[in-house]
C-alpha positions as CSV (number, residue, x, y, z in Angstrom):
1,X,-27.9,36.7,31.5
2,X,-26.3,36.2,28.4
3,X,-26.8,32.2,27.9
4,X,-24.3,31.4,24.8
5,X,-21.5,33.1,24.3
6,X,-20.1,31.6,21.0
7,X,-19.3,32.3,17.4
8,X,-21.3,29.5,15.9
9,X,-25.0,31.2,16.3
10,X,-24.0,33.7,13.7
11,X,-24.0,31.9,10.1
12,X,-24.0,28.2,8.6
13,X,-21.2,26.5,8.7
14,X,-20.4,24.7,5.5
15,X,-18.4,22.2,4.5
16,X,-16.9,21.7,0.8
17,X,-20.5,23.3,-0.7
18,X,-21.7,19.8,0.5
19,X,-23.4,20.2,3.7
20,X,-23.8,22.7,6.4
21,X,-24.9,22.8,10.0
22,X,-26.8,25.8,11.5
23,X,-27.2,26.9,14.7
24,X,-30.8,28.2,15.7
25,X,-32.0,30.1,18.8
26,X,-34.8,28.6,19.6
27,X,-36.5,30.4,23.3
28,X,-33.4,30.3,24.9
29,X,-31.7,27.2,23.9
30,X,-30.2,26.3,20.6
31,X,-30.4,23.8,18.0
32,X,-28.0,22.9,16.1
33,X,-29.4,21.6,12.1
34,X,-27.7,19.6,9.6
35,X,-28.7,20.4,5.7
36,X,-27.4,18.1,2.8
37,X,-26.8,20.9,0.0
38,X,-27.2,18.1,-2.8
39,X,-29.2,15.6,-4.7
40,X,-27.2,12.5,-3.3
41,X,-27.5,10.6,-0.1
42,X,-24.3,11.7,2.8
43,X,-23.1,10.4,6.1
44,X,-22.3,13.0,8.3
45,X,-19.9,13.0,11.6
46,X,-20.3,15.6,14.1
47,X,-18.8,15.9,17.7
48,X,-19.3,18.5,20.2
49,X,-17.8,19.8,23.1
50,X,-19.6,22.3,25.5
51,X,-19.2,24.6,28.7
52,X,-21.9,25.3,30.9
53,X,-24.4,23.7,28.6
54,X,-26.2,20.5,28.6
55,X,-26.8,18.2,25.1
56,X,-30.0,16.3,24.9
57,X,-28.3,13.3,23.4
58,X,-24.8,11.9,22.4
59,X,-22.2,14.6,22.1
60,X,-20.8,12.7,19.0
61,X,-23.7,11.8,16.2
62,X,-23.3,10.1,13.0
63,X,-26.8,9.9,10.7
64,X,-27.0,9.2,7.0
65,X,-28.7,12.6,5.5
66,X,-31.2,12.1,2.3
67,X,-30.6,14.5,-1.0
68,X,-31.6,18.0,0.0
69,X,-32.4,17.5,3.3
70,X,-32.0,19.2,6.6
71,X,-32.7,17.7,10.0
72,X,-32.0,18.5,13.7
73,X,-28.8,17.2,15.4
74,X,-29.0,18.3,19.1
75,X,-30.3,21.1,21.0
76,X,-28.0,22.9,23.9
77,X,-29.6,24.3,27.2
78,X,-27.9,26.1,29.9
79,X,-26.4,23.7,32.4
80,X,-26.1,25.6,35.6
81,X,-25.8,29.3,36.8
82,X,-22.4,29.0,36.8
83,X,-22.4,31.7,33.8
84,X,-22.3,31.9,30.1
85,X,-22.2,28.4,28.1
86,X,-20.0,28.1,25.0
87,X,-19.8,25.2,22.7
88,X,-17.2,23.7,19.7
89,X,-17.8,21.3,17.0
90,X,-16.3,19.5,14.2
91,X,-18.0,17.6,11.6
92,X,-17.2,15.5,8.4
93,X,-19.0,13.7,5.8
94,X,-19.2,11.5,2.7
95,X,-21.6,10.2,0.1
96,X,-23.3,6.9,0.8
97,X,-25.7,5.6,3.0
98,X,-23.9,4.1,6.8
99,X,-26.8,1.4,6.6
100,X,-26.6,0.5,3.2
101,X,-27.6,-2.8,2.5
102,X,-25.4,-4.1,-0.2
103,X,-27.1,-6.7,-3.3
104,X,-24.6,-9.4,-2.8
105,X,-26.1,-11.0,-5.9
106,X,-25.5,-8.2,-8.0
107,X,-22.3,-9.2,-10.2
108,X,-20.0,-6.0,-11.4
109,X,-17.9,-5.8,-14.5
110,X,-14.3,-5.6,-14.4
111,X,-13.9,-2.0,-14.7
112,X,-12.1,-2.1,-18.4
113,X,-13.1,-2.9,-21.7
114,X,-14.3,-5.4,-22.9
115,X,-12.1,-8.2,-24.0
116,X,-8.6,-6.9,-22.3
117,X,-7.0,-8.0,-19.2
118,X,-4.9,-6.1,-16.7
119,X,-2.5,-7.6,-14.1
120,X,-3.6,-7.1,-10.2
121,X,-1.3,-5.0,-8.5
122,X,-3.4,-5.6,-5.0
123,X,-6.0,-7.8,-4.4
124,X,-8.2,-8.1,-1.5
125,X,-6.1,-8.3,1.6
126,X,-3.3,-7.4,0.1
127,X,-0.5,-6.2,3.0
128,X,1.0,-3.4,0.8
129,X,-1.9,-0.6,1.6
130,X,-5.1,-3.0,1.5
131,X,-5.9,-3.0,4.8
132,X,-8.6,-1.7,7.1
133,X,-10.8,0.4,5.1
134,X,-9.3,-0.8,2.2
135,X,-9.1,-4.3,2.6
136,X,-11.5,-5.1,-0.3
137,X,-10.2,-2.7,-3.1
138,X,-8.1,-3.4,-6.1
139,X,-5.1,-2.3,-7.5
140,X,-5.0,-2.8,-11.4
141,X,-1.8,-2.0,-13.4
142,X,-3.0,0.1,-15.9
143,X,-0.9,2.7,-18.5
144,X,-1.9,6.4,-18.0
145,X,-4.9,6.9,-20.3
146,X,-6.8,3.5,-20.3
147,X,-10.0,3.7,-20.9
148,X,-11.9,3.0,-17.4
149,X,-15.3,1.9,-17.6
150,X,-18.3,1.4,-14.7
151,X,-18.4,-1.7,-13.0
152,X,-21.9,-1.1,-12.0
153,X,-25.1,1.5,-12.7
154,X,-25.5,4.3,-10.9
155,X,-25.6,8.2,-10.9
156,X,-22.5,10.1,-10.4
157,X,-22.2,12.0,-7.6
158,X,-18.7,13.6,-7.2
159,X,-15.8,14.1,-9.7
160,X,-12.4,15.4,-9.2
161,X,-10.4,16.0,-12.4
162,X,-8.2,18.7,-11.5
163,X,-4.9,17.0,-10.5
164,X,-1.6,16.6,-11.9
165,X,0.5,15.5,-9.2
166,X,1.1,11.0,-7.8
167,X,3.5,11.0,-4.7
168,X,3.5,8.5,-1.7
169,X,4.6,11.1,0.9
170,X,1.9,11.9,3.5
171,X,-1.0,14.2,2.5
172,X,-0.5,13.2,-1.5
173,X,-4.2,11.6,-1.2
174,X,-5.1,15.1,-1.8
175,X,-3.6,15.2,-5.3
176,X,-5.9,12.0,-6.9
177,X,-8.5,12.6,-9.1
178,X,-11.6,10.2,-8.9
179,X,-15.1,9.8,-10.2
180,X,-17.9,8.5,-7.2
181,X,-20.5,6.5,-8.8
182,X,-23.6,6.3,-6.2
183,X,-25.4,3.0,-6.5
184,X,-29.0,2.1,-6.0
185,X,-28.3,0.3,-2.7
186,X,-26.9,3.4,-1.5
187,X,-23.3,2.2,-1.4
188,X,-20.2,3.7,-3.9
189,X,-18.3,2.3,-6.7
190,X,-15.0,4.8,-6.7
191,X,-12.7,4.9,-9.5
192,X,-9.0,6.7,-8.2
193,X,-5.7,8.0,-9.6
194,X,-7.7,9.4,-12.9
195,X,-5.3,11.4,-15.1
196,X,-6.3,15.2,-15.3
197,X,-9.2,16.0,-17.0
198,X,-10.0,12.1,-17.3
199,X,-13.6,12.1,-16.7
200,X,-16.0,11.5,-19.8
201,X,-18.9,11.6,-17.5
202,X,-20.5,14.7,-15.2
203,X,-22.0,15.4,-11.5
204,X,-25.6,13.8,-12.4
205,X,-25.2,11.6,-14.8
206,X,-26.8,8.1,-14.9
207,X,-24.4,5.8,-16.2
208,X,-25.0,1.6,-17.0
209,X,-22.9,-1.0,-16.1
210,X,-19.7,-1.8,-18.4
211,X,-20.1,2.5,-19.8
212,X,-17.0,3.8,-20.2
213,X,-16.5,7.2,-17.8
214,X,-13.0,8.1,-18.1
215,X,-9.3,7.2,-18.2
216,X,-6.7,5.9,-15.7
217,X,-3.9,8.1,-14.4
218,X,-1.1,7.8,-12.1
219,X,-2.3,11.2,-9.4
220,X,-2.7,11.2,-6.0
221,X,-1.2,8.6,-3.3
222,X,0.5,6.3,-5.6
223,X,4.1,5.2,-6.4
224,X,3.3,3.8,-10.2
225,X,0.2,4.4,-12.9
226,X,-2.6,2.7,-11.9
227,X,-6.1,2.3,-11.2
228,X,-7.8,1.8,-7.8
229,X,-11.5,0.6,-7.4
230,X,-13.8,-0.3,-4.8
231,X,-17.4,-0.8,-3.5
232,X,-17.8,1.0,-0.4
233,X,-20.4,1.4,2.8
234,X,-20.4,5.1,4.0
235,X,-18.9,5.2,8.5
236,X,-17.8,7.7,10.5
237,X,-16.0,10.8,10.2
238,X,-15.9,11.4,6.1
239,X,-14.9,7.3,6.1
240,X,-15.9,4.8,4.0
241,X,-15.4,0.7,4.0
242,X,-14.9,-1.1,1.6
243,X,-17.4,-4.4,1.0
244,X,-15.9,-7.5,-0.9
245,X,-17.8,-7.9,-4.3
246,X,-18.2,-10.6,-7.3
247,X,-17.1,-9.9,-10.8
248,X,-18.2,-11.2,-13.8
249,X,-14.9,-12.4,-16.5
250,X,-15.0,-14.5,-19.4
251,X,-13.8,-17.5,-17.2
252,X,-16.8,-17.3,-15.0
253,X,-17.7,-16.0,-11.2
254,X,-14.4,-13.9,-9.4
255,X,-14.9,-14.1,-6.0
256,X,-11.7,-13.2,-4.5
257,X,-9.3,-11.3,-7.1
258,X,-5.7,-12.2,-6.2
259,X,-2.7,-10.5,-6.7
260,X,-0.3,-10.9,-9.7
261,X,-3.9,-12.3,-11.9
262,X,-5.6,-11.4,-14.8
263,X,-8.8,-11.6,-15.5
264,X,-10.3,-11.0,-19.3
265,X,-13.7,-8.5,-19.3
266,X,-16.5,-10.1,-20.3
């Protein structure tokens, strides 16, 4: 008797040249194995639905996967002698660490240069699109091509540079260029709405606090130039929240940026 009768058993399944997930026979069952591709921490999502088979676990599982890593995600058995099993899954991921612990003491540069000041288009909370997810992002009003600097160390991990294109229509997300910084505490600083070819940094490179890495843009979901940062926690399904920070101005402490301010880099 033929015990799975699927499609999956063949080859990996990869995703974006960032993770794939295998599917072993192993004496009759199979196990299904998650591989990180890359040198940087992920969060992966992956759900499963199954005929005839039985899952020795949750049928959705999402685990934080260390740089070039692979581990096992579930194994299926046959469930009954009702015939052939099949199975389906979808998965998603992101860079980051779902259990990251952030350093709350850690204070981040405004991500500009030093001495100039740009007006807050959104601040934390704000009703326009800082919400959910986003509630603890910023909005600066910035001209295409200002200088964008790191607001905190870390190694960069992705880079999109590509893009031409700002809209607010849905789907236009998938126009912005960005550059992923990946932080010791394993959470993200992201830097959106780049212009094209507007990184100064590459994939791998260790970059200080207050380094400039590129320059602002107006690509992607966006209705005006401008430049969107955040410090985010890796969640579920290629997700990631966003954690309220401190920066560091010429004024002192910022704990809550507010919108229509502007605060001078330090």
């Amino acid at each position: 008797m033929v015990l799975f009768a699927t499609t999956h058993t063949a080859s990996a399944d990869c995703k974006d040249e960032w993770i794939c997930v295998d599917a072993v026979n192993q004496g009759g069952n199979v196990e299904l194995r998650a591989k990180n591709l890359r040198e940087y921490t992920i969060t992966y999502t992956l759900r499963i639905r199954t005929w005839n088979l039985s899952v020795d676990g949750p049928k959705t599982v999402t685990r934080t996967l260390e740089a070039n890593q692979s581990e096992r995600v579930m194994v299926l058995s046959q469930d009954s002698e009702r015939g052939s099993g099949d199975y389906r899954y979808t998965f998603d991921w992101t860079v980051g660490d779902k259990d990251a612990v952030h350093d709350d003491d850690h204070l981040y540069s405004l991500p500009y240069t030093s001495g100039k000041s740009y007006r807050i288009i959104q601040g934390y909370g704000s009703r326009f699109s800082h919400t959910g997810l986003e509630e603890f992002a910023i909005d600066l009003d910035m001209p295409i091509a200002t200088p964008v600097h790191a607001a905190r160390s870390g190694v960069v991990a992705r880079i999109e540079e590509s893009h031409t294109k700002g809209c607010w229509q849905d789907g236009c997300g998938e126009f912005s260029n960005f550059i992923v910084i990946l932080h010791s505490d394993g959470t993200t600083g992201e830097y959106y709405h780049l212009k094209k070819n507007g990184a100064l940094v590459d994939v791998g490179d260790s970059v200080a606090q207050g380094q400039r890495i590129g320059y602002s843009g107006n690509t992607g979901h966006t209705t005006m130039p401008h430049l969107h940062f955040a410090v985010y926690r890796a969640t579920d399904w290629g997700n990631t929240q966003s954690i309220p920070v401190r920066f560091q101005g010429t004024d002192g402490i910022i704990y809550r940026p507010r919108r229509g301010a502007r605060y001078q880099a330090l």
